[in-house]
MMTF fields as JSON, N, C-alpha, C and O atoms, coordinates in Angstrom:
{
  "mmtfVersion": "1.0.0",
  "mmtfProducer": "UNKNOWN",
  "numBonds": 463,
  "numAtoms": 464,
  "numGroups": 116,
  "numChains": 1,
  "numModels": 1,
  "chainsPerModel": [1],
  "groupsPerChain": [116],
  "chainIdList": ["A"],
  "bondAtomList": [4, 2, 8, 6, 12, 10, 16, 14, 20, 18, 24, 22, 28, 26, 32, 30, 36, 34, 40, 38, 44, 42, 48, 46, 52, 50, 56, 54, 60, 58, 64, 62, 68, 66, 72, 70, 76, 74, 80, 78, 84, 82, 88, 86, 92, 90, 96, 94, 100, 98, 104, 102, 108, 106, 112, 110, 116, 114, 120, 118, 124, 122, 128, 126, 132, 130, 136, 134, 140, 138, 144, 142, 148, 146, 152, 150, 156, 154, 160, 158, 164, 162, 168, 166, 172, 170, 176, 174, 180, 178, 184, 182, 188, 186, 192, 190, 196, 194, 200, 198, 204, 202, 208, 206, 212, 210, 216, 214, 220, 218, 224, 222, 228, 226, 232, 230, 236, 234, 240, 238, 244, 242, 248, 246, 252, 250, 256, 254, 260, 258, 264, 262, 268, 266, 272, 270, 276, 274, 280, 278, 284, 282, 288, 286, 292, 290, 296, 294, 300, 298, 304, 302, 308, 306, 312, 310, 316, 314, 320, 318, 324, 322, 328, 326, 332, 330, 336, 334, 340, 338, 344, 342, 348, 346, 352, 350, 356, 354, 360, 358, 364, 362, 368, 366, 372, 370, 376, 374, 380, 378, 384, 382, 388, 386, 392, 390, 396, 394, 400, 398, 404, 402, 408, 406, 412, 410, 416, 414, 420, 418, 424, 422, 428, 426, 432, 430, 436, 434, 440, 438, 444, 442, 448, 446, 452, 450, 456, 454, 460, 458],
  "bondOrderList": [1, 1, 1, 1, 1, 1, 1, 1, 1, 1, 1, 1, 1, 1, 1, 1, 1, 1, 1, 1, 1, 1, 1, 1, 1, 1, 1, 1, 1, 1, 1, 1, 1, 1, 1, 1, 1, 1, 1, 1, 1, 1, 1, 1, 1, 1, 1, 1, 1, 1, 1, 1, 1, 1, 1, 1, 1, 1, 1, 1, 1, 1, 1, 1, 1, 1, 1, 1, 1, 1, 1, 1, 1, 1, 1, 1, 1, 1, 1, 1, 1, 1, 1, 1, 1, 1, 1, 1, 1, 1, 1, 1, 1, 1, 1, 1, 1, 1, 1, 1, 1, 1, 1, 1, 1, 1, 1, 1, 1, 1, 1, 1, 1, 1, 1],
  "groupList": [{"groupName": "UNK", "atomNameList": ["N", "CA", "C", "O"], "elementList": ["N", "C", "C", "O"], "formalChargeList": [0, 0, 0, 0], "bondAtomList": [1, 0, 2, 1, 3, 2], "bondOrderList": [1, 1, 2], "singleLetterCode": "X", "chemCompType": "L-PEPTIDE LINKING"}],
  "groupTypeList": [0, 0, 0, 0, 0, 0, 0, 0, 0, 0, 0, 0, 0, 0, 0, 0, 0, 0, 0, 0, 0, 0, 0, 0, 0, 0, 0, 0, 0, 0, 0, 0, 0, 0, 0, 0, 0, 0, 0, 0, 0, 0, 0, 0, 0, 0, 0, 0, 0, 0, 0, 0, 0, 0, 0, 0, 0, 0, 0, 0, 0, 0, 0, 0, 0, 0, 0, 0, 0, 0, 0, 0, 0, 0, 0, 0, 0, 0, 0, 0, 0, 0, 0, 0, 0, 0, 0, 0, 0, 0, 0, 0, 0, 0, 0, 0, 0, 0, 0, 0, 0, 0, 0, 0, 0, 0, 0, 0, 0, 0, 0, 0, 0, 0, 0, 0],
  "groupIdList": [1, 2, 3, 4, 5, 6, 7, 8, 9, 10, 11, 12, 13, 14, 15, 16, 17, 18, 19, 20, 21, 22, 23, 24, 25, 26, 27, 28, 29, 30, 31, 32, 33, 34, 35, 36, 37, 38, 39, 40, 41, 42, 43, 44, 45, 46, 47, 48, 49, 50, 51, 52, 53, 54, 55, 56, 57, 58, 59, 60, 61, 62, 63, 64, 65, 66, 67, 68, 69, 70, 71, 72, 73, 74, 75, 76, 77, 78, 79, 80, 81, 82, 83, 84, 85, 86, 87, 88, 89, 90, 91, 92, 93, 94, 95, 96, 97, 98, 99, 100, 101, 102, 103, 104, 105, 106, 107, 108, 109, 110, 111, 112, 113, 114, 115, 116],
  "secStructList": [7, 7, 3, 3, 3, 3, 3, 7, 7, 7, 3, 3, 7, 6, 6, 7, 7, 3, 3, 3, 3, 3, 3, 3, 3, 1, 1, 7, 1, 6, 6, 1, 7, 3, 3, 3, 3, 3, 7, 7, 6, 6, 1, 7, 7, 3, 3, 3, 3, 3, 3, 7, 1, 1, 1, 1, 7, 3, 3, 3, 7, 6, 6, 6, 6, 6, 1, 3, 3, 3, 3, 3, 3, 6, 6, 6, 6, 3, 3, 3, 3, 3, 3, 7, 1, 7, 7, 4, 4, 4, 7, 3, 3, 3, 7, 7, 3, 3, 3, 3, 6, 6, 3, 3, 7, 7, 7, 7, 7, 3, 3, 3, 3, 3, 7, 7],
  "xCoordList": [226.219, 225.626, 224.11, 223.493, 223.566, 222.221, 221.491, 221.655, 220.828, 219.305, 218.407, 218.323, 217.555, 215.791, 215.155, 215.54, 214.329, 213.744, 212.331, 211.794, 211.331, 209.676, 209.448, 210.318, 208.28, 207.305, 205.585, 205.398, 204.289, 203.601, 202.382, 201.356, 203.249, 202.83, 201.645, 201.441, 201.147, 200.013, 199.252, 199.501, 198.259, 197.24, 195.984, 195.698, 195.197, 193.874, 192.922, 193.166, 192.088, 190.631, 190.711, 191.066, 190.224, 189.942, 189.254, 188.406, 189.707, 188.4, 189.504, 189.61, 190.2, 190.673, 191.724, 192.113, 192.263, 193.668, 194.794, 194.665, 196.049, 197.243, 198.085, 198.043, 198.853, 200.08, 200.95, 201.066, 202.065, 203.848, 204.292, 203.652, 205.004, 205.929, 207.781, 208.187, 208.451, 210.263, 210.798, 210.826, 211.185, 212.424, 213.814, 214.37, 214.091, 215.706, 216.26, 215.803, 217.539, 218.921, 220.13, 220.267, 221.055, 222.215, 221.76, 222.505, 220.398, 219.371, 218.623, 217.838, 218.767, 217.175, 216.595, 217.044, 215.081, 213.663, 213.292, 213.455, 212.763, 212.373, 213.335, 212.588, 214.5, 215.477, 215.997, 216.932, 215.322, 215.856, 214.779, 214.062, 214.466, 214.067, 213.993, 214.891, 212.407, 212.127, 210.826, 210.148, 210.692, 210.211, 209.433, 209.924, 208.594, 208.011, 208.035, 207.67, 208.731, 208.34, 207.72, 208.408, 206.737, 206.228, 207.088, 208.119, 206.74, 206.868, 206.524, 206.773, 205.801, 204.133, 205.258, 206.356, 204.428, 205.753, 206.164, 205.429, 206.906, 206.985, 206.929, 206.385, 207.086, 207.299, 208.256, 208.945, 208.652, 209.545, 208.892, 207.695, 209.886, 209.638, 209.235, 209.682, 208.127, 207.918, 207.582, 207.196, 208.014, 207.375, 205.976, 205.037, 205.771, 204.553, 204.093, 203.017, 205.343, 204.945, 206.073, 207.07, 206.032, 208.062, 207.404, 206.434, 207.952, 208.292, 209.18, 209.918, 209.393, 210.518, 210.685, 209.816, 212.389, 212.988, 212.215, 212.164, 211.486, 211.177, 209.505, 208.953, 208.712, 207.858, 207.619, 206.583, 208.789, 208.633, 207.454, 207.67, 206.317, 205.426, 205.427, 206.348, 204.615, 204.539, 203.913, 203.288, 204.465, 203.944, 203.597, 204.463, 202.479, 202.129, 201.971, 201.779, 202.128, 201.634, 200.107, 199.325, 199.761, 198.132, 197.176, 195.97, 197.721, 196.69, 196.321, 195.3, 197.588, 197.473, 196.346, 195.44, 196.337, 196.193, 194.862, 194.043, 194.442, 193.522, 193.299, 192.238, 193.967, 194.042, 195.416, 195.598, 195.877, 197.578, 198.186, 198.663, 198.272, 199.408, 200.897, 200.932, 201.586, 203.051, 203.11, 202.444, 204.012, 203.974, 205.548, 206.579, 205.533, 206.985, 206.754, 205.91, 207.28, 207.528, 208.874, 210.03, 208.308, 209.835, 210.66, 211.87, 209.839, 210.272, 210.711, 211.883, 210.427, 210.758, 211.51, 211.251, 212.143, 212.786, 212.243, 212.862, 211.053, 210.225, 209.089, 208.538, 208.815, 208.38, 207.042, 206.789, 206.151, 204.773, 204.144, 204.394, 203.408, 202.459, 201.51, 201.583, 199.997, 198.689, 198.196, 198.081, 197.662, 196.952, 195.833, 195.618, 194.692, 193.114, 192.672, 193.14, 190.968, 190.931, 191.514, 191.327, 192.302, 193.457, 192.659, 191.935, 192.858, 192.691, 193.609, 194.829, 193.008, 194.071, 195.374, 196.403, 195.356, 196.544, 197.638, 198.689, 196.95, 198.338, 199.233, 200.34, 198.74, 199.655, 200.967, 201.041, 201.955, 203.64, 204.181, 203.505, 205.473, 206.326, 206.692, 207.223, 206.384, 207.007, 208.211, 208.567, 208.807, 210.102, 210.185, 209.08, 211.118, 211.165, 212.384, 213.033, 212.695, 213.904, 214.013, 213.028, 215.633, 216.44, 217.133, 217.744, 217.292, 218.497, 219.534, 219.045, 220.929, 221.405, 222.805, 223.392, 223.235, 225.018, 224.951, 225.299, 224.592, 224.396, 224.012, 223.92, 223.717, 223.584, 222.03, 221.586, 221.478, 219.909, 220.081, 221.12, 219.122, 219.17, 217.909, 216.875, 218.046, 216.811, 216.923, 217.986, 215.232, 214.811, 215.174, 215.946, 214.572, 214.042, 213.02, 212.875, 211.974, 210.465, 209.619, 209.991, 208.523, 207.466, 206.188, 205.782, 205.572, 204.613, 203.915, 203.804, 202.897, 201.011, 200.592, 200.924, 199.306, 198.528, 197.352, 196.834, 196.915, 195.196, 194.673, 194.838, 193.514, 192.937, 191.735, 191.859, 190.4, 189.208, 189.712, 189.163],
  "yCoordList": [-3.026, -4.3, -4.207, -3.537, -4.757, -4.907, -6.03, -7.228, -5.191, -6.265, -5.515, -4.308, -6.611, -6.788, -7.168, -8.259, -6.547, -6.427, -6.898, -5.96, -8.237, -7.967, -7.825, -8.119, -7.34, -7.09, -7.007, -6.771, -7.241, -7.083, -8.904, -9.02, -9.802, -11.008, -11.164, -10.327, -12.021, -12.756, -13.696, -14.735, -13.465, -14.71, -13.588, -12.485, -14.651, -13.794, -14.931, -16.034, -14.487, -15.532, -15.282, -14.268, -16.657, -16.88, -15.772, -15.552, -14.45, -13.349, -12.211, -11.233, -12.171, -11.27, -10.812, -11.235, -9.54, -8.566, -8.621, -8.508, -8.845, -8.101, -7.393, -7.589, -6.516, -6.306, -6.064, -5.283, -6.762, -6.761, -5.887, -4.961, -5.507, -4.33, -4.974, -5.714, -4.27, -4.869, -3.761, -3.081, -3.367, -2.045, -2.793, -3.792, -1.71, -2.231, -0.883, 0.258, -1.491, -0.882, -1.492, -2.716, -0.638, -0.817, -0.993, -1.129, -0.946, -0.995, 0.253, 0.864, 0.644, 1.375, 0.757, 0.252, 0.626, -0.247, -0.056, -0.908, 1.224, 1.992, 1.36, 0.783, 1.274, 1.229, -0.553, -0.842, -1.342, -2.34, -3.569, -3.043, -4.667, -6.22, -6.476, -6.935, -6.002, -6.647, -7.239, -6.928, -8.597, -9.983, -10.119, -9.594, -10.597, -11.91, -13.381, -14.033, -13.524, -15.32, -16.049, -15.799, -16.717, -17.796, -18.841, -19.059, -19.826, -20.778, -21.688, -21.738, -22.458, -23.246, -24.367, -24.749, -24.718, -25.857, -27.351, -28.233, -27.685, -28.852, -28.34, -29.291, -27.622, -27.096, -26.361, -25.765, -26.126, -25.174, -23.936, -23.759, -22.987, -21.541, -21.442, -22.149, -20.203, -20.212, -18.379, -17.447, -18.632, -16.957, -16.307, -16.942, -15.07, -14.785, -13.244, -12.935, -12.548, -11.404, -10.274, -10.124, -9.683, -8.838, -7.698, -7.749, -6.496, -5.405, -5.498, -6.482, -4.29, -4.003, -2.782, -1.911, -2.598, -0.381, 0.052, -0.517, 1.104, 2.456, 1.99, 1.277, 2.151, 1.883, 0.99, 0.736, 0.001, -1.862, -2.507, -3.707, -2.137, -3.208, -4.356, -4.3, -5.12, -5.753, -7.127, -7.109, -8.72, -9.288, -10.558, -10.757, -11.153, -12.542, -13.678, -14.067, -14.374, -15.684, -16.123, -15.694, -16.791, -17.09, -17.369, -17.133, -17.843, -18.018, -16.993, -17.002, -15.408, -14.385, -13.64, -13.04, -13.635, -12.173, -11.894, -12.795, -10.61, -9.896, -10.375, -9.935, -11.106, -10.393, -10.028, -10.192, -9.81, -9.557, -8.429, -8.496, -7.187, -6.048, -5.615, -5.072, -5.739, -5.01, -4.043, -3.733, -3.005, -1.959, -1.175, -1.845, -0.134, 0.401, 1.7, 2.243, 2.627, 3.716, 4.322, 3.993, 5.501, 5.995, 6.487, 6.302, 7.144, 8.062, 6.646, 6.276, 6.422, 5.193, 3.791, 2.761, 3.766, 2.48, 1.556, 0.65, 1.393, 0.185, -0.636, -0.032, -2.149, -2.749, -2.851, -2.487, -3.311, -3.697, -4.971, -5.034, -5.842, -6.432, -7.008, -7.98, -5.95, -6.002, -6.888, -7.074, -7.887, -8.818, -8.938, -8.528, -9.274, -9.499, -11.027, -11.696, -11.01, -12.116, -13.408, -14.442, -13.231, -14.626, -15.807, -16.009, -16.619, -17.849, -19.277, -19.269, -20.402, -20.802, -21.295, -21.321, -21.7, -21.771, -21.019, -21.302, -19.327, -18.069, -18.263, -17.741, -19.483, -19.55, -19.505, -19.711, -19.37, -19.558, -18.391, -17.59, -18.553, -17.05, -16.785, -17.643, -15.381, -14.783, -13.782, -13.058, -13.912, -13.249, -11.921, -11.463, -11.188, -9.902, -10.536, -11.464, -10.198, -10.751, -9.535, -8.798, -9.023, -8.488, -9.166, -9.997, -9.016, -9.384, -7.745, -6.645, -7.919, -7.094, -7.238, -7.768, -6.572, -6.819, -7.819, -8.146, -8.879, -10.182, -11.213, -12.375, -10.654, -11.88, -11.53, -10.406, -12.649, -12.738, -12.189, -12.508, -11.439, -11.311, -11.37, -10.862, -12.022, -12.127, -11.777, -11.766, -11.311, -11.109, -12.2, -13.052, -12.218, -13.51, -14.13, -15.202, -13.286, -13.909, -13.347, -13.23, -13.133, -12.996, -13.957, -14.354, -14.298, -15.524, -15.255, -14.193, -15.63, -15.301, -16.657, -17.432, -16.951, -17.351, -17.535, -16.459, -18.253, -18.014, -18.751, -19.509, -19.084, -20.065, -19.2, -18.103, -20.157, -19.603, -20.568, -20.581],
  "zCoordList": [128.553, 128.981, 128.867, 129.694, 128.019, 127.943, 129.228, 129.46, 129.728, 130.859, 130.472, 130.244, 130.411, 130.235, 131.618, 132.038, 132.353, 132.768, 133.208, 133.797, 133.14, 133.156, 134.058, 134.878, 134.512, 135.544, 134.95, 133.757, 135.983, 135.884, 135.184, 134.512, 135.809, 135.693, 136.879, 137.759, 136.758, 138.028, 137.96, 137.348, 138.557, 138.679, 138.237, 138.702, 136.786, 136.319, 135.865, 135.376, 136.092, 135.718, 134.337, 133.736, 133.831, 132.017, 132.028, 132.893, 130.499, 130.153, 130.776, 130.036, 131.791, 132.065, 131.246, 130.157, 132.196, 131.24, 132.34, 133.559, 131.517, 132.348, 131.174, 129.96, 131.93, 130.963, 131.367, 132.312, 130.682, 130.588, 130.995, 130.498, 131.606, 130.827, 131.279, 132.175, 130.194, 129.955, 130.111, 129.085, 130.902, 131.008, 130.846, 131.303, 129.895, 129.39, 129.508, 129.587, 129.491, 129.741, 128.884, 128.876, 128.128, 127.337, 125.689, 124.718, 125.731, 124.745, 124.052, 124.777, 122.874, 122.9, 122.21, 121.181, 122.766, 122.666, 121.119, 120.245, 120.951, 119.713, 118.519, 117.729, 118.163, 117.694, 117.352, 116.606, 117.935, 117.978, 117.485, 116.634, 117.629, 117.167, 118.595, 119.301, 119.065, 120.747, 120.138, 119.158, 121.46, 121.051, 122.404, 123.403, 122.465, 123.672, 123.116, 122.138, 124.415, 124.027, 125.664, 126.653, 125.807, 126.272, 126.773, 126.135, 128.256, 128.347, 129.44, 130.644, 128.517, 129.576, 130.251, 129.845, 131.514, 132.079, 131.48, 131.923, 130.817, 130.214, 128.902, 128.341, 128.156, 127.301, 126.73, 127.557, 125.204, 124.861, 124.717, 124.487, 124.891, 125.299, 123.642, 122.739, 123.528, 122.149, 121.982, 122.689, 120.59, 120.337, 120.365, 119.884, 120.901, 121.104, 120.166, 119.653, 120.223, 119.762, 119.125, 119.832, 118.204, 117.73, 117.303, 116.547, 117.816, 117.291, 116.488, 116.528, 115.334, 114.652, 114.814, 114.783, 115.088, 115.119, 114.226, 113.135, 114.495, 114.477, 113.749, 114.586, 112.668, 111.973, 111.593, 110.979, 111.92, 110.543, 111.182, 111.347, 111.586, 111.989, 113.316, 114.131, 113.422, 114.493, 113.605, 112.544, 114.742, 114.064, 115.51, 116.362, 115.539, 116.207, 115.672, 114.52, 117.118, 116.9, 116.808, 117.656, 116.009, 115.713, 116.953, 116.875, 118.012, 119.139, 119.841, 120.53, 119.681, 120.478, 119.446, 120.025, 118.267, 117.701, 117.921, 117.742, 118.342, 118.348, 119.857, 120.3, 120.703, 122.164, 122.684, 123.891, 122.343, 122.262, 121.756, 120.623, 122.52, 121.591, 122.154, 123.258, 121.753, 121.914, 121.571, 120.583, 122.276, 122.167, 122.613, 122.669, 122.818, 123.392, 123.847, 123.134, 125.004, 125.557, 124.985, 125.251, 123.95, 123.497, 124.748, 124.877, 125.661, 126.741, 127.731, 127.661, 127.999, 129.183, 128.693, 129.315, 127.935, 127.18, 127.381, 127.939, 127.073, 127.772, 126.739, 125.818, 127.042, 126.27, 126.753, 127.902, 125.996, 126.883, 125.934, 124.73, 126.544, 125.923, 126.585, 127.337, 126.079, 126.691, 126.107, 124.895, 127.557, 127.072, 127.133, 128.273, 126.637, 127.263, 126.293, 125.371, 127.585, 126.877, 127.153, 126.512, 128.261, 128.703, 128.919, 129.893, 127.873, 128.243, 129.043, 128.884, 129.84, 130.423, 129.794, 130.47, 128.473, 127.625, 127.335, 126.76, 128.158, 128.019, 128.816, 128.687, 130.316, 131.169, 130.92, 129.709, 131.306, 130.871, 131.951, 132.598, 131.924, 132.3, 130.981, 130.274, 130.513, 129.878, 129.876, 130.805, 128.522, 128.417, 127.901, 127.609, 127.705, 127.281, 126.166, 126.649, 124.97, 123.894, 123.411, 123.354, 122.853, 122.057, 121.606, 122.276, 120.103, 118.869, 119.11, 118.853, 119.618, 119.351, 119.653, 120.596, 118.51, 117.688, 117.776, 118.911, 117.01, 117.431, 118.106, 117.711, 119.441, 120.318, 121.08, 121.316, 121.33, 121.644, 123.351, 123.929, 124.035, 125.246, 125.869, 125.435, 126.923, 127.577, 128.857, 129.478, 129.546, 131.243, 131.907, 131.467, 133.111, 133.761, 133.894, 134.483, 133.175, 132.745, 134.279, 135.447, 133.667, 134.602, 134.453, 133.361, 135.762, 135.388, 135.336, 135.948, 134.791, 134.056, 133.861, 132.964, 135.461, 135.486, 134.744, 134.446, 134.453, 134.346, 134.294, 133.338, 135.456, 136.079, 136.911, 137.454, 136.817, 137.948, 139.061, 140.163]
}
């Protein structure tokens, strides 16, 4: 049984940093198609950020890049994505996503503020 996990959401002033992190289980992280996705209120949830298993690169969405990294803990099955730079538009809860044996899985999202 695969669960995803986030933690490490809050409340941050425009300019500031937080970061993600997704602990999974029934999963390995390294090994797999893990995703963030976004979702501002009144809005559709949208993609933000994908790893690919093992070396395939990383890829974003245009509003994040170059304050935005994903990342993974081989040792800790775990996802991350450091943010800086937050502007109030990063607001949303974000998700933690896996593609696996088929079927999409998701956290319960963690929320990220950002507001003075």
């Amino acid at each position: 049984q695969v669960q995803l996990k986030e933690s490490g959401g809050g409340l941050v002033q425009p300019g500031g940093s937080l970061k993600l992190s997704c602990a999974a289980s029934g999963v390995t992280v390294v090994s797999s198609h893990m995703s963030w996705f976004r979702q501002a209120p009144g809005k559709e949830r949208e993609f933000v950020a994908r790893i690919g298993p093992g070396g395939s690169g990383t890829s974003y969405v245009d509003s994040v890049k170059g304050r935005f990294t994903i990342s993974r803990s081989y040792a800790g099955n775990t996802l991350y994505l450091q943010m800086s730079n937050l502007e109030p538009e990063d607001t949303g809860t974000y998700y933690c996503n896996v593609f696996y044996r088929g079927h999409q899985h998701w956290g319960q999202g963690t929320q990220v503020t950002v507001s003075s």
